[in-house]
C-alpha positions in Angstrom: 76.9 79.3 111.8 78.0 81.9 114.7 81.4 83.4 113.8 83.7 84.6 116.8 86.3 86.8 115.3 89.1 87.0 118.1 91.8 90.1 118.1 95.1 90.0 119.9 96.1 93.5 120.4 99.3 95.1 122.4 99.4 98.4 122.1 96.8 99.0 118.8 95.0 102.4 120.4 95.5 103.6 116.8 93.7 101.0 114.6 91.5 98.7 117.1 88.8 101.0 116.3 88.7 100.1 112.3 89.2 97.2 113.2 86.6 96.3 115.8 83.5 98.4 113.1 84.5 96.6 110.3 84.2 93.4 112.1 80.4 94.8 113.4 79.5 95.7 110.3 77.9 92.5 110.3 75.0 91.1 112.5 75.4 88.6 115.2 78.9 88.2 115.6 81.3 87.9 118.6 84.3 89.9 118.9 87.0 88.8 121.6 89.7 91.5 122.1 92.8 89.4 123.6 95.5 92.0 125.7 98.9 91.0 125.6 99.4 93.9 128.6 98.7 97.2 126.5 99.8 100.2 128.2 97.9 102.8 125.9 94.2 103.3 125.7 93.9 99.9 123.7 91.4 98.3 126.2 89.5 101.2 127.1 88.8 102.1 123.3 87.6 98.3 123.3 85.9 98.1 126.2 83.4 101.3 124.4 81.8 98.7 122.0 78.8 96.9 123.4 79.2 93.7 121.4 82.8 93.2 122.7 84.5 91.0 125.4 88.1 91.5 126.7 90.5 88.5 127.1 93.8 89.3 129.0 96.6 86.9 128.6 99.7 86.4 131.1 102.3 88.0 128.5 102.2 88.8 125.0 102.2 86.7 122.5 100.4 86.5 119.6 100.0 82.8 119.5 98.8 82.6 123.8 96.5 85.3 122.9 94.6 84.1 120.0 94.6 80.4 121.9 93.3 82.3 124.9 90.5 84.4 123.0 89.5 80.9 121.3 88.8 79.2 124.4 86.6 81.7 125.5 84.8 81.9 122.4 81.2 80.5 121.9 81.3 80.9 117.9 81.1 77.5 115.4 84.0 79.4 113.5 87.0 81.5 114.9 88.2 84.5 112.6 91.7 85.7 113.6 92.0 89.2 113.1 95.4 91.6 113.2 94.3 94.6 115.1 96.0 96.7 112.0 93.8 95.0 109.5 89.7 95.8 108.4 87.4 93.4 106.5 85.5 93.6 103.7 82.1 94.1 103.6 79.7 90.9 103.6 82.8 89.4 104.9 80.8 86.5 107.4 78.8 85.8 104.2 81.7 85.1 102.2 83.4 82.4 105.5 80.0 80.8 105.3 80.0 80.4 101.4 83.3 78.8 102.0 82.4 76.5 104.5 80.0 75.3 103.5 81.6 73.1 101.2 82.2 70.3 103.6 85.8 69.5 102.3 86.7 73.0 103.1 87.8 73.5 107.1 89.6 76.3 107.0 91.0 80.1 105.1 91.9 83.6 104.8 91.5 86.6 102.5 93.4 87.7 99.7 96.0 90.4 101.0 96.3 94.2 100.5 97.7 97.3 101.9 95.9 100.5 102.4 98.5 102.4 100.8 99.4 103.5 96.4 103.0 102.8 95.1 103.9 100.1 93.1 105.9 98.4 95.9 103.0 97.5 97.6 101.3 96.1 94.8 104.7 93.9 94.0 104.3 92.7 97.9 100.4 92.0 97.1 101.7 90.3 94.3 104.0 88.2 96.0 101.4 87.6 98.8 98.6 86.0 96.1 101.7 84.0 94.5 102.6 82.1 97.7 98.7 81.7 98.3 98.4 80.4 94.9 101.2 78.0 94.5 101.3 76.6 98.0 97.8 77.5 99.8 99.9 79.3 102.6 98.0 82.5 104.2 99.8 84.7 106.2 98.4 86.0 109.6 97.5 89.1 108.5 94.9 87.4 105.4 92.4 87.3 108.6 92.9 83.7 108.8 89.6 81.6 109.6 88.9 77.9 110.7 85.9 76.0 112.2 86.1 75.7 115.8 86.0 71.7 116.2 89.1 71.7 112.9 91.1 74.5 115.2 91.2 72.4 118.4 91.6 69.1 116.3 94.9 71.1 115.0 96.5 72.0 118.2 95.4 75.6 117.9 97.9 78.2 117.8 100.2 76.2 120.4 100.8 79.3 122.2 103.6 80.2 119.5 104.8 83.9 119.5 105.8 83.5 116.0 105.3 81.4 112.7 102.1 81.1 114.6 99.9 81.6 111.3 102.2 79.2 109.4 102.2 76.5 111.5 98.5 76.4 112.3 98.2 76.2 108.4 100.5 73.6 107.8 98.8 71.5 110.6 95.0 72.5 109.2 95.9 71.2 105.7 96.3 67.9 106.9 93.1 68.0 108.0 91.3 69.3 105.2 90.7 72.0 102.6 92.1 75.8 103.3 90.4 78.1 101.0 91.6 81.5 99.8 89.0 84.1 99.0 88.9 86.8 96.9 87.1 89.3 99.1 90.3 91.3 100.0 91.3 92.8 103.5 93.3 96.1 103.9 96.1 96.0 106.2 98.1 98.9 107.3 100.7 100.0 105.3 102.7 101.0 109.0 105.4 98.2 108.9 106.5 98.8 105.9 107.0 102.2 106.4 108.6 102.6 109.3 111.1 99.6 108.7 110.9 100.7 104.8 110.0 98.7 102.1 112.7 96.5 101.0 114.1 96.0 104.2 110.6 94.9 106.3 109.7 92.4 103.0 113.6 90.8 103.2 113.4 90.4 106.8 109.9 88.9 106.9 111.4 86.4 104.1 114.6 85.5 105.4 112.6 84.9 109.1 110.1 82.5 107.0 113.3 80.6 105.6 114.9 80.4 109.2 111.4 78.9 110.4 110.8 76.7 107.1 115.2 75.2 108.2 113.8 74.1 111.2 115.0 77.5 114.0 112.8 77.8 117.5 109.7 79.9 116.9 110.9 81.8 120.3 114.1 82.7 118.7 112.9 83.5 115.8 110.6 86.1 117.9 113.7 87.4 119.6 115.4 88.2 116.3 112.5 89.7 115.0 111.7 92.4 118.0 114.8 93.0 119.5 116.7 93.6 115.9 114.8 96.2 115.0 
């Protein structure tokens, strides 16, 4: 089982890096770096690793990236990885253990974020709730799916937001999404730099907008231009 773990990036010179050598602390995988049009040193701090490969998309969008980085990948699984986010070790041990049960198709990691305070933990909290009571793994749980179930699915469809959530919602009717307990650390960055409160209520009121049935592309033009 080859695993292709695929990276959309746009501007990420500050935490590709961790990103890319926790994903190569593993043997034999395929890293896919997909560029949105990064302006910084993104690419070229990329481009230093021998084991990766650099996509380049038309614009950015999360969505047309990871679609993009997929089609060019050679891997029997795709791992979609937030450039802000490291893995675990034994990480590929722990996909393979997953699938292979052959119900199971597709999943992420249980959430975290590299940072103390006990409103982290309450958005961990809440992260392993919604995981729990409706098997629905955020983008940045390192979500991971065999590479005949993703193309079965549609993919990504190109979205530039809701992305994660619609790709799941489609996968589970499909078959079995798994959520494991080997734990990812994301980057505590959103949070504070929109602070706490107000980055967790907007992430939650855009989820009920999408789950009411509004346009993932207005729903991305809310979400970056209100800032």
């Amino acid at each position: 089982m080859k695993i292709s773990v695929i990276i959309p990036v746009l501007n990420e010179e500050e935490n590709v890096s961790a990103a890319i050598c926790s994903v190569l602390s593993e043997p034999g995988v395929e890293v896919i770096i997909s560029d949105g049009g990064s302006s910084d040193s993104t690419v070229q701090i990329a481009e230093g690793f021998s084991r990766v490969r650099i996509v380049r998309t038309s614009k950015p969008s999360r969505g047309l990236q990871m679609d993009e980085g997929a089609l060019s990948a050679k891997g029997d699984v795709f791992l979609f990885l937030h450039a802000d986010t490291v893995l675990p070790p034994n990480w590929s041990e722990a996909i393979k253990k997953c699938l292979n049960d052959k119900a199971a198709i597709a999943g992420a990691f249980t959430f975290s974020i590299a940072s103390p305070g006990i409103s982290f933990r309450l958005i961990e909290f809440f992260s392993s709730l919604r995981c729990c009571l409706f098997t629905l793994p955020f983008g940045d749980q390192a979500i991971f799916v065999g590479k005949e179930a993703f193309f079965n699915s549609g993919g990504f469809m190109g979205l530039p937001l809701m992305e994660d959530v619609n790709i799941i919602g489609r996968l589970k009717t499909l078959g079995k999404v798994c959520i494991l307990k080997e734990i990812v650390s994301a980057s505590p960055r959103r949070w504070l730099k929109k602070g706490r409160a107000r980055n967790t209520f907007k992430n939650w009121f855009v989820f009920a907008l999408y789950l009411a049935g509004v346009s993932p592309d207005r729903l991305y033009r809310y979400y970056y231009c209100s800032r």
